[in-house]
Structure formats: structure tokens, C-alpha cells
C-alpha angles and dihedrals in degrees: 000000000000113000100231088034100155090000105134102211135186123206117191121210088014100155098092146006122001099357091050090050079045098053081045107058095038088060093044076057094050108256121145095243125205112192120208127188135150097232094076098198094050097046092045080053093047095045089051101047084047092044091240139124124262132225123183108231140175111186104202088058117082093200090059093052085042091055084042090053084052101049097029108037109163124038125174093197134023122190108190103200101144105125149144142216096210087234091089086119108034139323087285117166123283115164131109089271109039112024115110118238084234084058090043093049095041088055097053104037085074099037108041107012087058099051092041084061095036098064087040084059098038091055090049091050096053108031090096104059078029092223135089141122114243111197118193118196107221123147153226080270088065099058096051139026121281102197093190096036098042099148088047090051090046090054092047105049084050095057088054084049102043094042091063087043081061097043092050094048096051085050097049079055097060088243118134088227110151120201120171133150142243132211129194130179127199100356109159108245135140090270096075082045089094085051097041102044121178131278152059092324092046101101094044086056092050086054098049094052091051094042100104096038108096097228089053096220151081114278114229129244090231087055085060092042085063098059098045085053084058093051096042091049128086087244075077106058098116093050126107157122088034144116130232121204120214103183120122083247106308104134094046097069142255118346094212134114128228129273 
């Protein structure tokens, strides 16, 4: 049997990169996937190539997660993956000195913001049965310091820390109501597309920007979509309250040897 087989699940920014491997692979395993997204047409094209159903969502607006709580009531896994960079538009600064507090905010409103609503509406979602997975999406970046991305660090490192406080108060319910978080590094999605460019220099920035990291290459969406399989699924039931690093190494250190 499929491992998400009548599981009702709700990805959030599954257009594209690593929500859309995610939907994917949720509905591969049998789950009944509803893909969210705020960019409407993308998100319709994605729903029907997977075979799924489509919600228009913008994460950082209450409204929009109220009128989800009313079409789509009851939910047995919620992956919020919906995020930003902040260099959507441009390679703009970000760093402690120089980042606006427009561009902070910005950054924040759809990170954390809308995981922050997105585990208020998951819990409500799943109270009642008193069971569920909840998956945020943070990031490597959320685990260390990022001089020239801080807003996108500090969402992120509130997401890791938000994800166990919700862990801890389920529990505290009763509820077996699972969070934990996930953190990839370098996974080769649209998002590093504004970093990368195009070009003949292209493929020396991609290796530059895997240099440190021990495997020396991109992870893949479909690599993050496994591990969110193993969260959503019932192998994962004692799990909560933790982070999973997806991330070639990098965390564990240097990869050379001594002199």
C-alpha cells in the first residue's frame, strides 16, 4: 500500500521547486493533494499535470487561510513551503546594515507569517480526528548565520523554533499532532535562478555556490520531497518537535583532510 494512501494533504507554494516535487510525490504515495500557491495560473497548470485540486493562497493573508479552513476543513498533513529570498526582484541589500525595514518585513510576512498561519490552521484542521503531520519548510539558513540574506536567516530560524513550540503545545493537548521541521541547503530550485543567472559564467557560479558543501553539488527537489514523505507518513509517528538537514554535509563540518 501507498504510504499516504486516504491521507488529505495541503502543500503550500507547490507550483514550482521543491512544493510542486513535494505535491508530487504525496500524491505518487496516495494522498488526496491539494496544491496552494499564490500565483493562481501556475498553480491551476501544476494541479492538473499532478491530477490534484488547486487553492489560491497567499500565506502572509489571514482572509485567504480563513477561506482555506472553509473549503478545505479538514486536512491530515500540511507542508508549509511557501517562502521567499527576499532577491525575487533583483539582487537588492539584505544584510544587517543595509536591508530596509520594507524588504525585512516583506521577507517575513511570507516566511514566517505564513507558517505561523499555516500551523494555526493545520491544528485547527486536525483537532478533531487529534492526529496530523505538520512539515515546515525552514532551511540551512536557519541553523547559522547568512551576513548578506539576514531577514531570510531570521525567518528561517523562527520557523525551526516555532515548528518545536507547536510540537510541544499539541502535545500538551493531548493531540497527536506531529511539527517538525525540515532544512535544506543548496536544492536547485527556481529560487537560486535570480543568483545563478544565465549565461557563460553560469556553471562556475553554480560551483562556487556548492563549493563548501562535502558532496560538491545541488540537492534535488525530489531529495526533500523524500523526507517530507517520511514525516507525513504514519513510520513517523514519534517524531516531533525536531529538525532534518538536507544539506550534502554541510553542517557536519569540513570535508578536508589534514596537512
Amino acid at each position: 500500500m501507498a504510504r499516504l494512501t486516504g491521507k488529505i494533504c495541503v502543500v503550500t507554494g507547490a507550483a514550482r521547486g521543491i512544493g510542486r516535487a513535494i505535491a508530487e510525490r504525496f500524491h505518487a504515495e496516495g494522498a488526496a493533494v491539494v496544491v496552494t500557491d499564490i500565483d493562481a495560473p501556475a498553480g491551476t497548470a501544476t494541479a492538473a499535470a499532478i491530477g490534484c485540486r488547486f487553492e489560491p493562497l497567499d500565506v502572509g493573508e489571514e482572509a485567504d487561510w480563513a477561506r482555506l479552513a472553509r473549503v478545505v476543513p479538514v486536512a491530515d498533513v500540511v507542508v508549509n513551503n511557501a517562502g521567499v529570498t527576499g532577491f525575487e526582484g533583483g539582487m537588492t541589500p539584505h544584510d544587517p546594515e543595509h536591508a530596509s525595514l520594507a524588504d525585512w518585513r516583506a521577507v517575513h510576512r511570507v516566511n514566517l507569517d505564513g507558517t505561523f498561519l499555516g500551523c494555526r490552521y493545520a491544528i485547527g484542521a486536525m483537532k478533531a480526528a487529534g492526529t496530523g503531520s505538520i512539515v515546515n519548510i525552514s532551511s540551512r539558513s536557519g541553523l547559522v548565520g547568512i551576513p548578506g540574506a539576514a531577514a531570510y536567516a531570521s525567518s528561517k530560524a523562527a520557523i525551526r523554533n516555532h515548528s518545536k513550540s507547536v510540537a510541544l503545545y499539541c502535545a500538551q493537548q493531548g493531540w497527536r499532532i506531529r511539527c517538525n521541521s525540515i532544512h535544506p541547503a543548496a536544492i536547485l530550485t527556481p529560487i537560486w535562478e535570480p543568483m545563478l543567472g544565465d549565461g557563460p559564467g553560469r556553471d562556475a557560479r553554480m560551483q562556487a555556490l556548492v563549493a563548501d558543501t562535502p558532496l560538491k553539488r545541488f540537492g534535488t527537489p525530489d531529495e526533500v520531497a523524500a523526507i517530507a514523505v517520511l514525516l507525513a507518513s504514519d513510520e513517523a509517528t514519534y517524531v516531533t518537535g525536531t529538525e532534518l538537514s538536507i544539506d550534502g554535509g554541510l553542517l557536519a563540518g569540513s570535508a578536508a583532510s589534514p596537512g
